[in-house]
C-alpha positions in Angstrom: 27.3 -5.1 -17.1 25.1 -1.9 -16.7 21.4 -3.0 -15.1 18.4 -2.6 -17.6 16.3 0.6 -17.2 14.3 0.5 -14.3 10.1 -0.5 -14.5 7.9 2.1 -12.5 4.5 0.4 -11.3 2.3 3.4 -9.7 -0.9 2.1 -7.8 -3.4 4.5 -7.6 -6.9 4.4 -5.4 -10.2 5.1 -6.1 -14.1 5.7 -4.7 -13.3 5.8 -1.2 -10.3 5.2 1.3 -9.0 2.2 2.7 -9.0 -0.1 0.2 -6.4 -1.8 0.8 -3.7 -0.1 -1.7 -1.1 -0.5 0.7 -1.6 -4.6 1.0 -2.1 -4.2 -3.4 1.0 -2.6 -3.5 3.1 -5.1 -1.3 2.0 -8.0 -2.5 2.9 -6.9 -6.0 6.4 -5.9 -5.0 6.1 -9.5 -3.3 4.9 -11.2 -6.6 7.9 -9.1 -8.6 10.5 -10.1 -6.2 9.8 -14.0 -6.1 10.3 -13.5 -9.8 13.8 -13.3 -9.1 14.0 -9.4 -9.2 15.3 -6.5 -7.5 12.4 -4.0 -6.3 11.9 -0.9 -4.4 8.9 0.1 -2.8 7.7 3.7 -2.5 4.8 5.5 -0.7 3.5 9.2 -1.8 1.5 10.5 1.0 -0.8 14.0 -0.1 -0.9 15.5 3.0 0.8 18.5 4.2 2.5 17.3 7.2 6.0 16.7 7.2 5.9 13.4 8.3 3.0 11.4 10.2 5.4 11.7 13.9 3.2 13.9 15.5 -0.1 12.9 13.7 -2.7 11.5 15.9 -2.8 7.3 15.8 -6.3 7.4 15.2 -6.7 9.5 12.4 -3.2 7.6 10.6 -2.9 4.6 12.3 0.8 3.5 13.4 3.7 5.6 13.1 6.4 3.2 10.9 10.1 3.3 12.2 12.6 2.9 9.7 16.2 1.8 10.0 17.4 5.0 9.8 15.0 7.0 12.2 12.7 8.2 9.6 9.1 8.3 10.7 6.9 7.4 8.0 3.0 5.8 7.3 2.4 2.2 8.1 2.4 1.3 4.6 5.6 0.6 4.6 5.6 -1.6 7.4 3.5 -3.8 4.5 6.6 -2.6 2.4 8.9 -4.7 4.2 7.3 -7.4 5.7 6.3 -8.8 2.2 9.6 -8.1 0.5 13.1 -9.0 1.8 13.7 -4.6 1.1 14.5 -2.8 4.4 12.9 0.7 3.6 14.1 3.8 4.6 13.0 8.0 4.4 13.5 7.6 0.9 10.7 5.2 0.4 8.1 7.6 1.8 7.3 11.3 0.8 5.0 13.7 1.8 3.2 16.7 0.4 5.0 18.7 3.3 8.4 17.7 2.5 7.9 18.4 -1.0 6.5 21.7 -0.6 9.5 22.4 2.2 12.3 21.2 -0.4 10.7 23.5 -3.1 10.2 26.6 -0.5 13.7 26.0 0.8 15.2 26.1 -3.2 13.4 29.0 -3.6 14.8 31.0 -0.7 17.9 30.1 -1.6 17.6 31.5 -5.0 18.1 27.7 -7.0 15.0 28.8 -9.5 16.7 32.1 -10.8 13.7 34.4 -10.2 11.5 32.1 -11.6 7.9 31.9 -10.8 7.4 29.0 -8.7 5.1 26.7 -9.5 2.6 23.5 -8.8 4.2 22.3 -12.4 7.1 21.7 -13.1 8.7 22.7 -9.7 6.6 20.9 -7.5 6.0 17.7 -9.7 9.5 17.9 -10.9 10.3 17.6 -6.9 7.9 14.1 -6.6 9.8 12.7 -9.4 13.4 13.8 -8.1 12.4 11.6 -5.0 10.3 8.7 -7.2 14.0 8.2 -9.3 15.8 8.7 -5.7 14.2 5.4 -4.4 14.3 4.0 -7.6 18.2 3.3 -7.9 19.7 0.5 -8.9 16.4 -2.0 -8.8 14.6 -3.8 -11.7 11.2 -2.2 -10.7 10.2 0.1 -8.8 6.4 0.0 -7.6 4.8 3.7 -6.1 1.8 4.0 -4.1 0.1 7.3 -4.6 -1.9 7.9 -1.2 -5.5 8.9 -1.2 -8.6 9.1 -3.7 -8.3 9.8 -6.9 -10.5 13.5 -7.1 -8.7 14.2 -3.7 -7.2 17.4 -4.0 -4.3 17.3 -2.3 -3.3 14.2 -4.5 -3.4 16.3 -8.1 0.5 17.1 -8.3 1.5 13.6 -7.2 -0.8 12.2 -10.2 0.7 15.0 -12.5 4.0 13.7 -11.9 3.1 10.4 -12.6 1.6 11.1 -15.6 4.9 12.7 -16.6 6.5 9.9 -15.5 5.3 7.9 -18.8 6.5 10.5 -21.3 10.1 10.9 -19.5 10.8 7.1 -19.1 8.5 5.7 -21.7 5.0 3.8 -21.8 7.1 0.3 -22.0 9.0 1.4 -18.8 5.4 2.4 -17.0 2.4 0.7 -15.6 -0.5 1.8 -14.2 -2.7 0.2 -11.6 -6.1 1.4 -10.4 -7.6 -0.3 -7.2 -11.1 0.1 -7.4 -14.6 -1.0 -5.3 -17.2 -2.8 -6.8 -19.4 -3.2 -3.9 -22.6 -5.7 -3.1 -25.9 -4.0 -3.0 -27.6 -6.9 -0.7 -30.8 -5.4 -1.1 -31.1 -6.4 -4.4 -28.2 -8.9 -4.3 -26.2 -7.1 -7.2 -22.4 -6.3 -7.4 -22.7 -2.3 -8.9 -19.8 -1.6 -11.6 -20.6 2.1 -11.7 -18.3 3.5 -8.6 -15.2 1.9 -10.9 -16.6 3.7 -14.1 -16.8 7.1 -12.3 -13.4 6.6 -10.5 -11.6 5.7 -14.1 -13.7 8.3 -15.6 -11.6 10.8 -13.1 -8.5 9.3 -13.4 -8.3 9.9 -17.3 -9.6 13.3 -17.1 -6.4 13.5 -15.2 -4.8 12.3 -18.1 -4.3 8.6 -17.0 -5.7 5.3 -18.7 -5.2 2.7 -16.1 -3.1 -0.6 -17.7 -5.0 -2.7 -14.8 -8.2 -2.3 -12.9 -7.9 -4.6 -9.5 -11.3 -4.7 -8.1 -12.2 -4.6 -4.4 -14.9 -6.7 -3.9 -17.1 -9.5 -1.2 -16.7 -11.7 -3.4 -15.3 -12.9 -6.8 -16.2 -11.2 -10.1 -18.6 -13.1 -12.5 -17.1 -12.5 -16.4 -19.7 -10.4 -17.7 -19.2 -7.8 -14.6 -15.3 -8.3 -15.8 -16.3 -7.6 -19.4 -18.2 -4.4 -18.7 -16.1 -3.0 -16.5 -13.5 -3.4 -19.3 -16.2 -2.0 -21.8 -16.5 1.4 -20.1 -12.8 2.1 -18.7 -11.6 1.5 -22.3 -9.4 -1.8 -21.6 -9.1 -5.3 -22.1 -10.8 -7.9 -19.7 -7.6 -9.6 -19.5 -6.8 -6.3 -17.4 -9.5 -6.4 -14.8 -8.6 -8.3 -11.9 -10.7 -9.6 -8.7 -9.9 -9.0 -4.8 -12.7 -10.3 -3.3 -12.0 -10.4 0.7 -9.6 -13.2 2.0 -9.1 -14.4 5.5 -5.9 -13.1 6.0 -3.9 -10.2 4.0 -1.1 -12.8 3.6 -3.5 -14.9 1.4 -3.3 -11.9 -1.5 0.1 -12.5 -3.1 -1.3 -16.0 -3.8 -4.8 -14.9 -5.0 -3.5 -12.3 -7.5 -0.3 -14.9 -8.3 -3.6 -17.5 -8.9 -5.1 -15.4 -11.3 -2.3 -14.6 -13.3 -1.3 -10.5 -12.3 2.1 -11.1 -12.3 2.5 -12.8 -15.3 0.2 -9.9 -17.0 2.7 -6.9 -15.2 5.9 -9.1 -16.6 4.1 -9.1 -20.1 2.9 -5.5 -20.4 6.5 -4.4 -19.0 8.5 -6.9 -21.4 10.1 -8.2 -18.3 11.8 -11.4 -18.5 11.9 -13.6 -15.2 11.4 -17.1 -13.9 8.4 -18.1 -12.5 7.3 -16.7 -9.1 8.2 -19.3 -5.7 5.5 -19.1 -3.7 5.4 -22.2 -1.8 6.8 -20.5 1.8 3.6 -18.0 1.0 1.5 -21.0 1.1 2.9 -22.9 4.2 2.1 -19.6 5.7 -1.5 -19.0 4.7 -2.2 -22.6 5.6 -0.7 -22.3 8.9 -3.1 -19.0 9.5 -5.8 -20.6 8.2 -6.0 -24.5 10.8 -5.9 -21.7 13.2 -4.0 -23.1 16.0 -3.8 -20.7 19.1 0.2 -21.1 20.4 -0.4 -18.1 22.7 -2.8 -15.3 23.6 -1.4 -12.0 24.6 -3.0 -9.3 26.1 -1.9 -5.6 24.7 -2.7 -2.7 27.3 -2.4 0.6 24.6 -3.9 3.6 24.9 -5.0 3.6 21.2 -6.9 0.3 20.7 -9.8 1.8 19.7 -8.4 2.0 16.0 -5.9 -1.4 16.1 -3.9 -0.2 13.3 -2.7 2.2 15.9 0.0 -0.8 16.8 -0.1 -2.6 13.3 3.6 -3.8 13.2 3.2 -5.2 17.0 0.2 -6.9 15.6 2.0 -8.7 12.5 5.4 -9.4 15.2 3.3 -11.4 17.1 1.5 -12.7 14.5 4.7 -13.7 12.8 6.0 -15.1 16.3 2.8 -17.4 16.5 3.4 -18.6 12.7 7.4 -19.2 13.2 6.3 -21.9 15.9 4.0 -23.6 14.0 0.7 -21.9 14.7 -1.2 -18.2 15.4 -0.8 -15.6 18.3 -4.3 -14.5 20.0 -4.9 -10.9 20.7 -6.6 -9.5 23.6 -6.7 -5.4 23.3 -7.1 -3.9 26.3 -8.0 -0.3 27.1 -5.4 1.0 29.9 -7.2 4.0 30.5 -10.4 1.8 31.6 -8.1 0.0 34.0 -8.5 0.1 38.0 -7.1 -1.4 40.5 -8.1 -5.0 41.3 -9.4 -5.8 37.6 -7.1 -8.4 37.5 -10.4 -10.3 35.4 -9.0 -8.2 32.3 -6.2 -10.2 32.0 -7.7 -13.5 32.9 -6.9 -16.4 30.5 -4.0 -14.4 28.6 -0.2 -16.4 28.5 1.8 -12.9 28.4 1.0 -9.0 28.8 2.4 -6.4 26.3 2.4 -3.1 27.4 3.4 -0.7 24.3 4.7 3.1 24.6 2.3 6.2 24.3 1.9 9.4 24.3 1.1 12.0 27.3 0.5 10.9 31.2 -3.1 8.8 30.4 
């Protein structure tokens, strides 16, 4: 029996950086695969280098390592440790590898004289590679990298926009993760950062399906009903993320609010109830927080801890799998000397990852 078209979820960012869109998206694909169906997870990164290898760990974070040697941004290490689906170079692209596909086409004479383009060459590229790690699977959810208004992010939200009229608005969703933060001064949460970062988004030519809203803590229902008032959708739409303990803890906050069951409606996507109750055991297990070990990590890069992200969640995940959580102890080797034997005193194990350079 031929599979039913493939869903595209795109998950888009907005106001400032590092909001979390990576975690959004995973938990989502998590959420969609405890449903009982087949994803793919995808990662469109704006920037112009080919791939984040030779990027510097403090400006990116971790270099992720797939299965078949593609280096790609840590995002999909989030990819794959919330789904069960190993990702490969197919689940990440770059501006850089774009543009060098496109260049390389053209040199070769594949565009017939034609002018080259931003659109459709270039956007027709992102969505050659979007369908590419789209293949075979019920749904297929894309992070688009960045801030909407960035730039460097304008042909990957082109192509997505096209996305809707090739495929079809019932095959498409969109998903905007915004900030609301807290002024503290006056104790108020401000709803105008999400206006102005819809506001650009549809002047792009986008009209977000959902609104998930970054925030220190949960969203009253008049904040919900205004922000739905302004970015022209429903308050059913607007979801909270206030800050959890743990990133593991989100599948189970948006599952507890209903976001799955919203994506399954507005897709026409018929599943069985999400099984979350290994999610659970885990998030409980984080939360009694009993120490089974603490290891001390001697990097060169633990300034910015993201640098060794997936070492971080392997130990983590070691501590949960016997019953309780791992303790981290960063340690700076380049402040070592000999004879501070103090900087490891009181750790169970020493971790020494690889680096860069003789330092």
């Amino acid at each position: 029996m031929a599979r039913k078209q493939t869903k595209f979820i795109f998950v888009t960012g907005g106001v400032v950086s590092g909001l979390g869109k990576g975690v959004a998206a995973a938990s989502i694909g998590a959420l969609m695969e405890n449903r009982g169906l087949k994803i793919s997870m995808m990662k469109l990164d704006p920037y112009i280098n080919v791939d984040p290898g030779t990027m510097n760990p403090y400006q990116h974070g971790e270099v992720f390592v797939t299965d078949d040697g593609a280096e790609t941004d840590l995002d999909l290490g989030h990819y794959e440790r919330f789904t069960g689906e190993p990702v490969s170079a197919k689940n990440n692209a770059t501006t850089g590898q774009v543009y060098d596909t496109v260049l390389t086409k053209e040199r070769r004479g594949d565009y017939l004289g034609k002018t080259v383009q931003v659109i459709p060459h270039v956007t027709d590229e992102i969505k050659r590679r979007i369908h590419l790690a789209a293949e075979g699977v019920d749904v297929c959810i894309v992070e688009v990298g960045g801030t909407v208004g960035d730039i460097e992010g304008l042909p990957h939200l082109e192509a997505i926009r096209q996305m809707r009229a090739d495929v079809g608005a019932d095959h498409t969703l969109y998903i905007h993760l915004t900030l609301v933060p807290l002024i503290k001064a006056v104790g108020e949460m401000k709803t105008k950062p999400t206006q102005h970062s819809v506001k650009a988004l549809r002047e792009i030519g986008i009209q977000p399906d959902i609104i998930l809203c970054r925030c220190e803590q949960p969203l009253e229902k008049e904040l919900k009903d205004k922000i739905a008032l302004f970015c022209s959708t429903s308050p059913a739409t607007v979801f909270d993320c206030p800050d959890v303990e743990t990133i593991y803890a989100v599948p189970l906050q948006l599952k507890e609010q209903g976001l799955d069951d919203k994506i399954a409606e507005m897709l026409n996507i018929w599943s069985r109830a999400p099984a979350m109750e290994r999610w659970q055991r885990v998030v409980d297990t984080i939360a009694r927080g009993e120490t089974v070990a603490r290891i001390g990590v001697v990097g060169k890069y633990v300034h910015l801890v993201d640098s060794y992200k997936s070492l971080h969640e392997a130990l983590l995940h070691g501590g949960l799998a016997n019953g309780g959580c791992v303790e981290l102890q960063y340690i700076d080797a380049e402040q070592l000397q000999e004879g501070q034997e103090q900087a490891f005193a009181g750790v169970d194990g020493v971790l020494v990852p690889g680096g860069f350079g003789e330092r």
